[in-house]
C-alpha positions in Angstrom: 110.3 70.5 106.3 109.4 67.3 107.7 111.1 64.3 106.0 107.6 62.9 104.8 107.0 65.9 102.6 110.9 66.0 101.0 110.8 65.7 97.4 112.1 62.9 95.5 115.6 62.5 93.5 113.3 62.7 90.1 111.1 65.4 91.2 114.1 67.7 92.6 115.8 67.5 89.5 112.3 68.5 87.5 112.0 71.5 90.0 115.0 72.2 89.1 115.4 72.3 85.6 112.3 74.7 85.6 115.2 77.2 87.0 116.1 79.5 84.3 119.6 79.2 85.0 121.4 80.1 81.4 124.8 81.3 81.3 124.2 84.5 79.1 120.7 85.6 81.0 121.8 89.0 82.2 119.1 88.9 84.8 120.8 85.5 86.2 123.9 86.9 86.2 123.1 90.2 87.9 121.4 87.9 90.6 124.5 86.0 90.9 126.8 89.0 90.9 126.9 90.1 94.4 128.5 86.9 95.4 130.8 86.6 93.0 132.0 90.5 93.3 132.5 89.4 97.6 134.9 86.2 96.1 136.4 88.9 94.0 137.0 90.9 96.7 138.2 88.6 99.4 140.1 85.4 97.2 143.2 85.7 94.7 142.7 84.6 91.3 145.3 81.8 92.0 143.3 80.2 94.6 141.5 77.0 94.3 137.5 77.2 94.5 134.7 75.2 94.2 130.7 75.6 93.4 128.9 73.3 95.1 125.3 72.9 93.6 126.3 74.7 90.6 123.3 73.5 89.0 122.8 73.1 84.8 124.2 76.5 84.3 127.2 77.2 85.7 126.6 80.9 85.7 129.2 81.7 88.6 131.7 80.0 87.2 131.4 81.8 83.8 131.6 85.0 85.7 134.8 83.9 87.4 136.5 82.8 85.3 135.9 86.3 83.1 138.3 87.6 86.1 140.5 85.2 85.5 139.6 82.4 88.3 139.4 78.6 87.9 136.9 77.0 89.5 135.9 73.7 89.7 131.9 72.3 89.6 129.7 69.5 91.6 126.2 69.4 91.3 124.7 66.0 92.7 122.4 66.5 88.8 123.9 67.9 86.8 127.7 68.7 87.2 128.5 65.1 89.3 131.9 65.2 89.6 132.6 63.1 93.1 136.9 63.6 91.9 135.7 67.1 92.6 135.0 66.5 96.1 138.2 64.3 97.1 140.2 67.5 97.4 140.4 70.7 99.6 139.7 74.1 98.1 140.6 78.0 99.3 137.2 78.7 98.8 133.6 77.0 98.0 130.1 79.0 96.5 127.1 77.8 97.3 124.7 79.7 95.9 120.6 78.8 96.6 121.7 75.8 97.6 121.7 75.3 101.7 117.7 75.5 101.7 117.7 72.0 99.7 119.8 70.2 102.0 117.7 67.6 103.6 120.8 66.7 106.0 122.3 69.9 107.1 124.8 68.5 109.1 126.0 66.3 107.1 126.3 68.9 104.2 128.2 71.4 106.7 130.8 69.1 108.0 131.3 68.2 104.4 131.8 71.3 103.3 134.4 72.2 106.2 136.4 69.3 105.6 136.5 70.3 101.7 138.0 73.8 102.9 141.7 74.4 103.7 142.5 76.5 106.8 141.7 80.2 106.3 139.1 79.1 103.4 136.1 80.8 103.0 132.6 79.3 102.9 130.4 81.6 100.3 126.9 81.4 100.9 124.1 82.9 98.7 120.1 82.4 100.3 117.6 84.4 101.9 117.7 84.0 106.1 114.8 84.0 107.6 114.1 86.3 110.7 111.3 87.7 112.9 110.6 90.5 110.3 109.4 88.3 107.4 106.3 86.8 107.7 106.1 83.2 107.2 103.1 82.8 105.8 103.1 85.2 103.0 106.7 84.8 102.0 107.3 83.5 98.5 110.4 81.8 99.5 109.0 78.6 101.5 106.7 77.9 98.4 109.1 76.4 96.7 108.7 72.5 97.0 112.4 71.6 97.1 113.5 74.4 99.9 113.4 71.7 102.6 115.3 74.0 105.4 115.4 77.7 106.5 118.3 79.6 107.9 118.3 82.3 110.7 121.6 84.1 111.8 121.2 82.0 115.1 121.1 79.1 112.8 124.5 80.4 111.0 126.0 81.2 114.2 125.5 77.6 115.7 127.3 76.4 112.2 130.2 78.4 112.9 130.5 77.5 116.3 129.5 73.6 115.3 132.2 73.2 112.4 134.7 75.2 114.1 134.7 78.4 111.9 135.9 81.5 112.6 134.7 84.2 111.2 131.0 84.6 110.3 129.7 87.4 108.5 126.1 88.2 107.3 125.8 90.7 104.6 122.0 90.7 103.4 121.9 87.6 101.5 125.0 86.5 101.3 126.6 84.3 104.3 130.4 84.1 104.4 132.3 81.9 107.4 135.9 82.0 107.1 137.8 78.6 108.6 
């Protein structure tokens, strides 16, 4: 999105309390739970994570924790916890976050520098590719998506922030440091 049209701090965080993100909505949670089942899969309870954007309801972290992980929060709104960003972690969850980044790069080199080697990067949004078509596709209506992702896109942030592993399973986005 060009710059002009980016939202302000006051209307982002009005966009985004309209998000029904409540801990105990079983439809939030079942959107959530493919991520969090991949973490599962690939990270050890013991390890140290981080979800970045977690947003007024930290909904990953509840199911986490329920498999017995700790895992820290920062959310620029609602969960600002800057301590939480002045220390490295095995693994950070983003989840429908990347699209509000008005400063990718900036975002992504943050984020690598907050991993440890061999951390993973878990990335929850919808990439866009040839298939979809732009104009009818709900996803760029939202005011506060201010950048789209391709795989080409992911691939040059792998190569970019020295990543590397990339993988692209639907959805969900995981490079590996």
């Amino acid at each position: 999105m060009d710059q002009a049209f980016w939202p302000n701090e006051e209307t982002e965080k009005l966009r985004y309390i309209e998000h029904n993100n409540d801990v105990s909505d079983p439809r939030y949670q079942s959107f959530l739970k493919p991520i969090v089942e991949k973490v599962i899969r690939h990270q050890k309870a013991s390890d140290k994570g981080l979800d970045y954007g977690a947003g007024p309801g930290p909904v990953v972290q509840y199911l986490l924790e329920q498999e017995g992980f700790k895992i820290k929060l920062y959310d620029p709104f609602f969960q600002n916890y800057p301590d939480n960003l002045k220390q490295t972690y095995d693994f950070i969850i983003i989840t429908e976050v990347v699209e509000h980044f008005h400063s990718p790069k900036k975002e992504f080199q943050k984020l690598a520098n907050l991993l440890e080697p061999g951390g993973s990067l878990y990335i929850l949004t919808y990439p866009y590719n040839d298939s979809i078509d732009f104009e009818s596709w709900y996803y760029k209506n939202d005011r506060t998506h201010t950048f789209f992702y391709t795989a080409e896109a992911f691939e040059w942030i792998r190569e970019h922030y020295t990543f590397r592993k990339l993988d692209i399973e639907g959805r969900i986005i995981r490079l590996q440091k």
